[in-house]
C-alpha positions in Angstrom: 161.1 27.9 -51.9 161.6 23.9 -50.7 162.0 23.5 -47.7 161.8 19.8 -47.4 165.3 19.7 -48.5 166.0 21.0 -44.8 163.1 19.6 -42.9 163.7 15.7 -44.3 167.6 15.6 -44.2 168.5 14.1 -40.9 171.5 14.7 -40.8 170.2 19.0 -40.8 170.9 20.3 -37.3 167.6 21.1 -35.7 168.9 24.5 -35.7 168.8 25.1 -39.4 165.8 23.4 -39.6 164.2 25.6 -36.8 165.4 28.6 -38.9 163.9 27.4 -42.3 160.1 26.8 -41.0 159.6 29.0 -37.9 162.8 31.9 -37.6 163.2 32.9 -41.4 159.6 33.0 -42.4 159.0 35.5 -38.6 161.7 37.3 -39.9 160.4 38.1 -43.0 157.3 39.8 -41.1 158.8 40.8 -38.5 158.3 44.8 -37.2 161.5 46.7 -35.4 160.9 44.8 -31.6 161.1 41.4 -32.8 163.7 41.8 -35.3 167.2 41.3 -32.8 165.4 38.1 -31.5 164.7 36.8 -34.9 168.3 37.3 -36.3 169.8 36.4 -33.5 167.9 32.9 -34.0 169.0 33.1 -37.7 172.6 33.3 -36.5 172.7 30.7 -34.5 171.8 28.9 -37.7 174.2 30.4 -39.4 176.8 29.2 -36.8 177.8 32.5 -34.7 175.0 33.4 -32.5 177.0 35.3 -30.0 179.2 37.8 -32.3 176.1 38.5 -34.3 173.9 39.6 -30.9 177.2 41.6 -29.7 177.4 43.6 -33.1 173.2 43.7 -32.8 173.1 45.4 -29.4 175.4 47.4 -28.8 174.5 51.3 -29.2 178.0 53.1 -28.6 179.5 54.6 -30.6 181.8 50.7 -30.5 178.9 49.5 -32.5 180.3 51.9 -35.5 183.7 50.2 -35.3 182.9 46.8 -34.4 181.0 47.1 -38.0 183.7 48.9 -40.1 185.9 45.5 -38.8 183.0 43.2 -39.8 182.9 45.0 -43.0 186.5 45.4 -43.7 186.5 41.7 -43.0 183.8 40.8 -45.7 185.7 42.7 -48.3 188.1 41.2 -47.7 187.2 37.9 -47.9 184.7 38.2 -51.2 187.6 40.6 -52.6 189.8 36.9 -52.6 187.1 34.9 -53.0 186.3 36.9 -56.2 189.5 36.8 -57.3 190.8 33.4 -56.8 188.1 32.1 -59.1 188.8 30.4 -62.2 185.7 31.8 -64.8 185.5 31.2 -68.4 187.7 33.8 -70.9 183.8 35.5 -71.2 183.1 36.0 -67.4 186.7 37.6 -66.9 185.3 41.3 -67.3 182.3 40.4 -65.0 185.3 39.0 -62.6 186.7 42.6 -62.7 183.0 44.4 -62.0 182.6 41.9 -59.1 185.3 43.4 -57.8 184.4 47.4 -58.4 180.7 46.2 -57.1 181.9 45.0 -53.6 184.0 48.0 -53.2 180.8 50.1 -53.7 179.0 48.0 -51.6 181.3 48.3 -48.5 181.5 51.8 -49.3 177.4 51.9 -48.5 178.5 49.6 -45.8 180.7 51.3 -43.8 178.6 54.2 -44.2 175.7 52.5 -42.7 173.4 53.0 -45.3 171.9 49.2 -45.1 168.5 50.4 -46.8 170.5 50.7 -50.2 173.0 48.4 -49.4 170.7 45.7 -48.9 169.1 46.8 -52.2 172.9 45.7 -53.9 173.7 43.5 -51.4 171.5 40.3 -52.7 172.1 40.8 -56.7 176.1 41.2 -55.9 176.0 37.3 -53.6 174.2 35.9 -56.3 176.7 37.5 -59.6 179.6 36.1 -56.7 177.9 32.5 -57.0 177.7 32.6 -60.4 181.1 33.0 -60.5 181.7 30.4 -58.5 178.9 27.9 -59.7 178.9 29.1 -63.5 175.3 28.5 -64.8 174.3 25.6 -62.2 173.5 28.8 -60.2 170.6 30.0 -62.2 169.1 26.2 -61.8 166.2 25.2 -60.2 167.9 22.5 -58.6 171.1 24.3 -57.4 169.3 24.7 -53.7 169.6 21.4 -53.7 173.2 21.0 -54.8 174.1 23.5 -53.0 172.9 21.9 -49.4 174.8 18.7 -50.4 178.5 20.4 -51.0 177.8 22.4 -48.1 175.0 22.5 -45.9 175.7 26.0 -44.1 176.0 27.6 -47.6 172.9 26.0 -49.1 171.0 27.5 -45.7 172.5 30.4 -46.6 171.6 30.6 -50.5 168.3 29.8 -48.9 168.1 32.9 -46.9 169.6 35.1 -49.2 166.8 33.9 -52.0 164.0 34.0 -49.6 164.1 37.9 -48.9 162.3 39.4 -50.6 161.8 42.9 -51.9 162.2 45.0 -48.9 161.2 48.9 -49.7 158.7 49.0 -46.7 161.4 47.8 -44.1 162.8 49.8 -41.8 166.9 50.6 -41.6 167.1 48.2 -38.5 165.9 45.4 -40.4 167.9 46.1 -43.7 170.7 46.0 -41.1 170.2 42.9 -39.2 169.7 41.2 -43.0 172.9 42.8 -43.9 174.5 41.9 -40.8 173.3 38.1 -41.2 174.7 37.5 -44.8 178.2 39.6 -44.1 178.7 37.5 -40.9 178.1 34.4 -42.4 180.3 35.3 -45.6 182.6 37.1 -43.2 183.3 33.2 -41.4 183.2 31.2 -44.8 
């Protein structure tokens, strides 16, 4: 991936730029101990540091609703954003799957099964920016575009395309990933 899109733009809080070249990459590799410090550094970057570590660390049986809210909260939010967007006569019945797929989703969700969910969690964000992008999503240069219209979203379409196949990870770390990309989309 480029990260000189992050690590030349001046105007790129040192934050994101942290999380790009040191935090993401650590992340990636991380084992169980280090991954709470590592997301937490992600969320920062993301904008919400202290909600994020709150959800993170708590072990009570609060943790289980603190993330059916967070949850709840994501579906809702992708459940409008989803259907508020105008798509092409042809994408309509994709529209209408979007929908049926984030339903499932939160279904794994809520059941905390983030080893599968993570598994549908990337290929349902990136049918949701199609939707939203049309085919300049599927361009090499839509990183690019993407940081321009919006920095925090082209951070995070930079996070959610840098993961990369995660069957060896451990449930902890398919739920701080999770955790990351629903509390950024849960705030967008």
């Amino acid at each position: 991936m480029q990260t000189s899109i992050f690590e030349n733009d001046l105007s790129m809080p040192e934050v994101v730029k942290n999380a790009v070249s040191d935090a993401l990459p650590a992340f990636i590799h991380a084992d169980d101990a280090e991954v709470a410090a590592l997301s937490g550094r992600l969320a920062a970057a993301f904008g919400d540091q202290e909600s994020f570590m709150s959800v993170m660390a708590d072990r009570t049986e609060n943790r289980d609703e603190a993330e059916r809210k967070l949850v709840a909260s994501f579906e809702r939010n992708l459940g409008l954003l989803v259907q508020k967007t105008w798509v092409e006569k042809a994408d309509e019945s994709m529209k209408e799957e979007m929908l049926e797929r984030i339903d499932v989703l939160c279904g794994k969700l809520t059941s905390f099964d983030y080893h599968r969910a993570l598994t549908e969690f990337l290929p349902v964000l990136h049918d949701v920016v199609y939707l939203l992008f049309g085919s300049l999503a599927k361009q090499a240069s839509f990183l690019e575009y993407a940081v321009r219209i919006d920095p925090d979203f082209g951070f995070f379409w930079y996070y959610i395309n840098s993961l990369p196949a995660h069957d060896a990870w451990s449930e902890e770390k398919c739920r701080a990933a999770v955790l990351l990309g629903i509390f950024f989309l849960a705030n967008f």
